[in-house]
N, C-alpha and C positions, 0 to 999 in steps of 0.2 A: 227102855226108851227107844223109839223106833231112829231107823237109820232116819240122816238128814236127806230133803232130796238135791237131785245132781243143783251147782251152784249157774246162776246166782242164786240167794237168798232173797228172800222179800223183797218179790219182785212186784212193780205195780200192776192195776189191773191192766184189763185187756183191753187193746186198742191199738195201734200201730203205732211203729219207729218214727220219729221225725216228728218236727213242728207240725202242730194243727194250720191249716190252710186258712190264713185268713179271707176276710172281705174286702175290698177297696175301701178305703176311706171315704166314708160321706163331705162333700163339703160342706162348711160352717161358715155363712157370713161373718160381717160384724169382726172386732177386733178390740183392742184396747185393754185395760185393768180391774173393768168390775166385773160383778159374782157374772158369773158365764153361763151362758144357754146350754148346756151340757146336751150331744144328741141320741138319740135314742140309741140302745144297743140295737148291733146287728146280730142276726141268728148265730145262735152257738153251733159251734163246729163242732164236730165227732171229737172224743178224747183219746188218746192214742194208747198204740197196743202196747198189747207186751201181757205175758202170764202175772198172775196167776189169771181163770179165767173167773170174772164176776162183775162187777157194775162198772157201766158202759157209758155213763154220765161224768161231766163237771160236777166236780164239788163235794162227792160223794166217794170215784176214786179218785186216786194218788198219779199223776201230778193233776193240776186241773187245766182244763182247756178253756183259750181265752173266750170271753165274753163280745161280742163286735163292738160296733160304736167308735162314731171318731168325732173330732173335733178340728180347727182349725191351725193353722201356723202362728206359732208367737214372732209380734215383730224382732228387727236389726235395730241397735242389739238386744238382749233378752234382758229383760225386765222382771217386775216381781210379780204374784199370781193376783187373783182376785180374791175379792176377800166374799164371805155371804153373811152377814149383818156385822353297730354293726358289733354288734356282739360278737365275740369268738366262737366258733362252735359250740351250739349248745349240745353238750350230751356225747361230744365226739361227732358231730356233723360241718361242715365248714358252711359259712352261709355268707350275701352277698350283701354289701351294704344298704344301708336306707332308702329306699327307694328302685330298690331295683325283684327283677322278680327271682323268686326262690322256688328253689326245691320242692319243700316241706307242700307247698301249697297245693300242690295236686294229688297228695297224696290221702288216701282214709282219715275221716276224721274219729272221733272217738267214739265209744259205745257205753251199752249200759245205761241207767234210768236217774232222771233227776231227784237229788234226797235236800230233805230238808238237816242244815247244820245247824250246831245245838250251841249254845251259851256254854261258857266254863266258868265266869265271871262276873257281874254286873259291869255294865259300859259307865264310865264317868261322861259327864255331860260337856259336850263341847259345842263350840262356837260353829254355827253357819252348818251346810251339807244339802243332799238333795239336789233338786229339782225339775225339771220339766226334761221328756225324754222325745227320743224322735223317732219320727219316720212314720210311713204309710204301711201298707199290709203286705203281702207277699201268698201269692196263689200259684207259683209255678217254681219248682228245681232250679237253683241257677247252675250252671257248672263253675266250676272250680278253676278253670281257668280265668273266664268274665269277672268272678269274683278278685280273685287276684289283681286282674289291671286295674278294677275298681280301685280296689285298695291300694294301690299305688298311687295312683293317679290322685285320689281323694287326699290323700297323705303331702301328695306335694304342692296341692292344691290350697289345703288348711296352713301347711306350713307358710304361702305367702300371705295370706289370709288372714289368717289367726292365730301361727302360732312360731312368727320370726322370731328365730333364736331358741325355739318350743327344744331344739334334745342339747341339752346343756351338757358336757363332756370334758368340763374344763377338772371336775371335781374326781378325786380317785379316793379307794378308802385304801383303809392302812392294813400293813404287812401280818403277819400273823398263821399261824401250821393251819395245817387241813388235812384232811383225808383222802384226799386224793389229788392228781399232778394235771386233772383238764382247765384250760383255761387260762387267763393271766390277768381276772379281775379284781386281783389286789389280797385276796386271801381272807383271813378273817377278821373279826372286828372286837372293838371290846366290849363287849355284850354285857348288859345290866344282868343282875343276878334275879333268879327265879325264886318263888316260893315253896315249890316244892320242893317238900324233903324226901332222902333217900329213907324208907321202913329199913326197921333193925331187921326186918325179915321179909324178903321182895315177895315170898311163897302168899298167895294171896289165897283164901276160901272163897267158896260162894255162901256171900250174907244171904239171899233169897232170893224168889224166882216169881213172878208174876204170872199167870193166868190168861192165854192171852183173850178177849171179852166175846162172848157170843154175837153171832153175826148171821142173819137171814140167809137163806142158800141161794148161792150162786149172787153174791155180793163180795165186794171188797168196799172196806172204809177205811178212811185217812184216820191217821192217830198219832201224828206228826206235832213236835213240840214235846221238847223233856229240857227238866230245866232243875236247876240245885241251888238248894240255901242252907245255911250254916244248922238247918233242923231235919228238912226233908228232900227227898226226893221226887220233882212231880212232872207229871207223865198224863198224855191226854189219853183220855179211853173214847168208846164211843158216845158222843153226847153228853161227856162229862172229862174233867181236870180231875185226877188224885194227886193229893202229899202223900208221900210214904217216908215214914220212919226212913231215916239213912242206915242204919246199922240191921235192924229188925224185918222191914218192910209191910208193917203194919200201918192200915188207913189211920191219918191223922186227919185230915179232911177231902170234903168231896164239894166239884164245885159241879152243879147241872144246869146243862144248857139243854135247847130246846129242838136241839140238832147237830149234827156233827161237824165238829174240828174239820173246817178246810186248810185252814194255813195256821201257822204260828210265828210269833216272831221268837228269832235265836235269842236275841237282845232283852237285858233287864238293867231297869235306871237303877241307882245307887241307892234308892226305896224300895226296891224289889219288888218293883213295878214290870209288869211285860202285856203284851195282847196276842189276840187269836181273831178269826175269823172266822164263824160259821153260817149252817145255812138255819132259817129259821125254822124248818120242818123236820122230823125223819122223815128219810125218804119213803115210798111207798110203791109198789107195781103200776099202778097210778100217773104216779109222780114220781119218778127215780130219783131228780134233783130239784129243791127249791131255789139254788142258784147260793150264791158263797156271798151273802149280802151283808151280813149281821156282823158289826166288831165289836168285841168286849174287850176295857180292859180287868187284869187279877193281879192282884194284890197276893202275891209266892208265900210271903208270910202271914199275913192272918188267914190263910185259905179262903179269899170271898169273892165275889165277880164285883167289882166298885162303879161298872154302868154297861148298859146298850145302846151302840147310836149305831144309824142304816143312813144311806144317802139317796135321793131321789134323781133321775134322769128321765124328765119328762112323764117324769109319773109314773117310770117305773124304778123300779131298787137297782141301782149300780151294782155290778156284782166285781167279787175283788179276787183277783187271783196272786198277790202277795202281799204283806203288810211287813213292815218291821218299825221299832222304836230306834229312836235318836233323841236323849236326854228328857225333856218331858211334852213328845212328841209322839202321836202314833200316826205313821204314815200310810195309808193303802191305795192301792193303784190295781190297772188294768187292763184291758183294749177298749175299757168302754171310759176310760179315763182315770182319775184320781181325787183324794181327798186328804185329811188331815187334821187330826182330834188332838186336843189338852189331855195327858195321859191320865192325871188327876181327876180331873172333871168332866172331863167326855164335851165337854165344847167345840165345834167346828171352829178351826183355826183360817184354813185356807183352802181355796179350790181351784186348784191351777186352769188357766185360760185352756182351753180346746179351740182353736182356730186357725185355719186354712193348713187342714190336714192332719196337723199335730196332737199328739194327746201324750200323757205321761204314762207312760207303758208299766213302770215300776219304781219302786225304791229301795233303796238300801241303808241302812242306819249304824249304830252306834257311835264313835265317837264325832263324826257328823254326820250328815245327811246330804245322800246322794241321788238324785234322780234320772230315770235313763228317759228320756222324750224319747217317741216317733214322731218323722217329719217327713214329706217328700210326697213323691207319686206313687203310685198302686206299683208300677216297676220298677221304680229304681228309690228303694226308702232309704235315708237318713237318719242316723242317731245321733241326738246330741248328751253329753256326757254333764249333769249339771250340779254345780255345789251350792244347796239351797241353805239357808238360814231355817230351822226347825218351826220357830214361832210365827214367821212371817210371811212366809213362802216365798221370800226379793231372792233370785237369782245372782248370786257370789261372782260364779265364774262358771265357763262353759266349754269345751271341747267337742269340738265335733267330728266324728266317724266319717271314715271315705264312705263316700253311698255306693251302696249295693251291698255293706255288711249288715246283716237284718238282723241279728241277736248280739247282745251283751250281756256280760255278766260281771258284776261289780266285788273282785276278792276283798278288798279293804276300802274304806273310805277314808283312814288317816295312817299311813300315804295312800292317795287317791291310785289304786290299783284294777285297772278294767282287763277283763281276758273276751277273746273274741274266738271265733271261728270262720276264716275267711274262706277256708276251701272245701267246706261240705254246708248243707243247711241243716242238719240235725240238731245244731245248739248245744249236742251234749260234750260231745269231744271239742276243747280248745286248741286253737293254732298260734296265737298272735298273742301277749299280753302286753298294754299301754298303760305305760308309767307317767303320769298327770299330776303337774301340778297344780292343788285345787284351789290356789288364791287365785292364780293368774290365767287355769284355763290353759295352758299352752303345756304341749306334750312334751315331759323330760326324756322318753326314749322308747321305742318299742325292742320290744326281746321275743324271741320267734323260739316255740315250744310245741315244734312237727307233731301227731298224736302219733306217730309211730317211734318215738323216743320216751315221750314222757304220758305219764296216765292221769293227768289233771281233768277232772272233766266238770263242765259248769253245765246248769241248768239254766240258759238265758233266753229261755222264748219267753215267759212273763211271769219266774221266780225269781228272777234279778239276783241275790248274792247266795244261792245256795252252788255251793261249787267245792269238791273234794279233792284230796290229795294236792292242795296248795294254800299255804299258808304264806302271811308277811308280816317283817320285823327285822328290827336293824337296818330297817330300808333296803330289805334283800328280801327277793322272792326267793322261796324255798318253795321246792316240788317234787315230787314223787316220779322216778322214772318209771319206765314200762320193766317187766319182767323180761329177764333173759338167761342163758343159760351161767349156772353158779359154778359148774366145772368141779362140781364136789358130788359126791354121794347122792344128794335129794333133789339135785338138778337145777332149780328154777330160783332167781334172787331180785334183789331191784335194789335200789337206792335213793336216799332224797339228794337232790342237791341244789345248788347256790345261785341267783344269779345277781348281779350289784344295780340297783334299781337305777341309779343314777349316771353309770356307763351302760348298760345292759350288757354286761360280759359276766361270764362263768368267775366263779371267785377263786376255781381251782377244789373245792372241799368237796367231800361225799358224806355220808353216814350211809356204812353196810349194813341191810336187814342183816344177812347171813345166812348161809348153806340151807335153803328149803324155807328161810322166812321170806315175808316181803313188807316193807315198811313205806306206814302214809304220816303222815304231817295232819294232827288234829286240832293244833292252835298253840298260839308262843306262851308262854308263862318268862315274863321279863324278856328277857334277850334268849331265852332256848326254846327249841323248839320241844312239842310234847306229841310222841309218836306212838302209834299204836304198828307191834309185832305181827302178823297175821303167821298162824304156825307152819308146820309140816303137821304130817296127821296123826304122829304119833308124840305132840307137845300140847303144851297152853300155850295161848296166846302172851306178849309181853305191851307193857307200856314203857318207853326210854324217854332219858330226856337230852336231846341232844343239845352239847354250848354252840351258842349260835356263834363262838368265837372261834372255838380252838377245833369244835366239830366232836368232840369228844361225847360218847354214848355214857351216859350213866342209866343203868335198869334201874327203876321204880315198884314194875311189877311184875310177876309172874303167875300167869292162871293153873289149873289143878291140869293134868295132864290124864287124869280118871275121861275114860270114853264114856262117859255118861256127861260129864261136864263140855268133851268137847264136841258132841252131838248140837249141844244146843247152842256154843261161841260160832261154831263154822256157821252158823246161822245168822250168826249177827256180822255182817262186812261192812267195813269201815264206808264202804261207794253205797250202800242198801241199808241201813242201819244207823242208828242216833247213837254216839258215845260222847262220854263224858267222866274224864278223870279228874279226878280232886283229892289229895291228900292220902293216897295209899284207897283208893274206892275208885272204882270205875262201874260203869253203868251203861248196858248197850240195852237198845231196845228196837221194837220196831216202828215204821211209819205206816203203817198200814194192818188191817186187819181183815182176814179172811175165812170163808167156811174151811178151808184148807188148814190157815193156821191153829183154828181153836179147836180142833177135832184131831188131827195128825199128834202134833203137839201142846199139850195141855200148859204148857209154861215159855211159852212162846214171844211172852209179848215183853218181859224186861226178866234179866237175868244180871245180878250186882255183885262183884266180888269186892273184894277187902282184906289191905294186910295192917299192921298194927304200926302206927306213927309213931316215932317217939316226940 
């Protein structure tokens, strides 16, 4: 097997660093509650760089670039849609109370490329989430200073505004060991018990390896969306959904579309229900992109596609640059706006207002539903943060962003968990996370997460909750610090650690990758966290599960340590790559497919290990 090339791995295509450049918002007369005059998209922007090199279109590669189009501002206060028929030191840095400016803020934001994150579990259906997001477009760098007093200023501004009494600090959590001595946010907690079992044997095989799909030259395509049920493993190829056997990795079914997998949602209802978004063409030299118009939902267990619905914008196809489910809701949005289908029956539910400026940028789902609005001017945009009802699309509760912060990204939606990046525009590296409560709308506390401590990075220009190395549970962020030196033999180490959502202070606790590994946070199982190992170069990779109480590391799994096997794991990184552990299996795959990948590498595209449960 040929060496791996230098890292990152499965990197998207080719386009540049940083948010696509929007348009100015069109204004939208008119106002009110019924179905909306939706306005025409504006020209599609350049999709951004980055290797490998091949398709240079939305929709086509990995991430997508938004769509234009705007609509107007929803009135004071926010209503329902229209229908159509001082934290302690984080990390060991000291920082300055609420309101005041920081350090962190001027400094590098985060790197690396937006990924899509993957399901572990079916989401149970909850009550309310979502809704309408904000702000206007943005065509110009801002510096990091400006962005800063924004956010300041914005902060104290909402606070008399909307959100008196918003950082509540009366509540402390309880006593309990940790793994380490930063901090004085009360320690650990006592954390509901996980499902995962410890294997009588962590040594894990590789069950099989996938193929990755042939692809036109000098093309890259999305293949984004892997997802698991108690039969198979299924994984989007191009222009098509496979099951795959969980143990075997043989096709159990084959779902075909009629164009390629733009987006997926992470999220599946309790029927094992999820959707996707594609375009309705293959691309062609022609036509590179038909645009990310098309949403299905699939049915994970009987292998079948259950409908097609498209949305119209003045007569042309809305095109959607992220979708996700929230109980039997499938949500999609955009810069050309949003919409909102019956998961079941493909029925148009709701179509959020676009007016005086405003559109609904994104959503986020699972156990509610979250919407990130743009609102504001062409220079100075507004986000508002909104908890919409699934079925109806009436606006819950709302939170609104200092303006001048132009991306969000939504980690959880119960607790209402937003990460932001105040002091670069790249959107990828996080600076700020705000802890929201989503009945009342008013901010329980912000916790500042400099990208030169900690390696959380969110994709918030208009993927709304794909965001890595941070997870939440226990009503504690947990996060991934950056790599530093380990002071051992193999040099380089990192760790997760803790912070208390509702003081925003350090809990005190660590979990140590160890000497030459480095450990990410891939989602909670009960109250622990479920972490993926990334090796040194002469290991396998590990799954741990750490208590989200006591902090205490139990290993789950261990990969084959054969240079043949870790040719193709160092391939798969946790920031570039779809994993998903369950029950002694784990499954990484890619989100993307390239002439590079299917020819370099002939097993590239999902590779599944396996140890034996008792």
């Amino acid at each position: 097997m040929t060496q791996p090339p230098p890292p990152p791995p499965n990197q998207p295509p080719q386009g540049g660093f940083g948010p696509p450049q929007d348009q100015p918002p069109q204004q939208q007369g008119g106002g009110g509650f019924g179905p909306p005059t939706p306005p025409p998209p504006a020209q599609t922007p350049p999709p951004p760089q980055g290797p490998p090199s091949g398709a240079q279109q939305p929709g086509y590669g990995y991430p997508q670039a938004p769509q234009g189009g705007q609509g107007g501002q929803p009135p004071t206060p926010p209503a329902g849609y229209g229908y159509p028929g001082q934290q302690p030191a984080p990390y060991g840095q000291p920082q300055n109370p609420y309101g005041q400016q920081q350090n962190p803020y001027g400094q590098p934001g985060g790197y690396g490329y937006p990924q899509q994150t993957v399901p572990m579990h079916p989401q149970a259906t909850g009550p309310g989430g979502g809704g309408q997001r904000s702000s206007g477009q943005l065509a110009v760098i801002v510096a990091a200073a400006v962005v800063v007093i924004s956010l300041i200023i914005g902060g104290v501004l909402y606070a008399k505004s909307g959100d008196e009494g918003g950082k509540d600090e009366t509540a402390s959590s309880s006593g309990g060991t940790g793994g380490g001595d930063n901090g004085d946010g009360g320690g650990g907690v006592d954390a509901p018990d996980g499902t995962e079992k410890v294997p009588a044997d962590t040594n894990s095989d590789v069950l099989f390896q996938v193929k990755a799909p042939d692809v036109e030259d000098d093309t890259s395509v999305v293949v984004s969306g892997s997802w698991l049920t108690d039969d198979a493993y299924v994984k989007s190829g191009v222009a098509e959904i496979v099951g795959y056997d969980r143990d075997k990795g043989t096709k159990l079914w084959t779902v075909k579309l009629p164009g390629p997998v733009c987006q997926a949602s992470k999220h599946v209802n309790e029927d094992g229900l999820t959707a996707v978004a594609f375009q309705p063409d293959m691309p062609t030299k022609e036509r590179p992109s038909h645009g990310c118009s098309e949403v299905a939902a699939i049915d994970l267990d009987a292998g079948k596609k259950l409908w097609t619905k498209s949305t119209e914008v003045d007569g042309r196809p809305l095109r959607f640059d992220n979708l996700t489910v929230s109980g039997g809701t499938v949500a999609a949005g955009g810069t050309s706006g949003g919409t909102a289908f019956d998961l079941e029956t493909g029925k148009q539910l709701w179509v959020p207002k676009a007016e005086d400026g405003c559109y609904d940028l994104g959503y986020a789902g699972g156990a509610k539903l979250v919407a990130v609005r743009k609102c504001g001017s062409y220079d100075q945009p507004q986000l508002h943060i909104q908890t919409i009802d699934p079925k109806s699309g009436k606006v819950i509760s709302e939170y609104k962003m200092a303006e001048g912060v132009e991306y969000a990204s939504v980690v959880s939606t119960e607790p209402l968990v937003v990460a932001a990046e105040a002091g670069q525009s790249d959107a990828i590296g996080i600076s700020d996370v705000f802890s929201i409560d989503n009945k009342t709308g008013k901010l329980r506390i912000r916790i500042s997460v400099p990208a030169d401590q900690f390696a959380a990075k969110c994709s918030g220009v208009t993927t709304i909750e794909q965001c890595k190395g941070v997870v939440v549970g226990n009503d504690r962020l947990y996060v991934e610090t950056e790599q530093h030196s380990s002071g051992g033999e193999r040099g380089r180490t990192n760790e997760i650690v803790a912070f208390d959502l509702t003081t925003g202070k350090q809990t005190g606790q660590r979990a140590d990758a160890g000497d030459g590994y480095t450990i990410t946070p891939l989602r909670m199982d009960g109250g622990n966290v479920i972490a993926y190992k990334r090796p040194p170069y002469d290991k396998g990779g590990q799954i741990v599960s750490v208590d989200g109480g006591s902090f205490k590391e139990t290993k789950l799994l261990e990969n084959p340590a054969a240079r043949a096997v870790r040719d193709v794991e160092t391939r798969m990184s946790p920031e570039y790559s779809e994993f998903i552990y369950s029950q002694g299996h784990l499954y990484m795959s890619a989100v993307y497919a390239s002439e590079l990948t299917s020819s370099a590498d002939p097993k590239a595209h999902v590779i599944a290990f396996g140890t034996t449960v008792e």
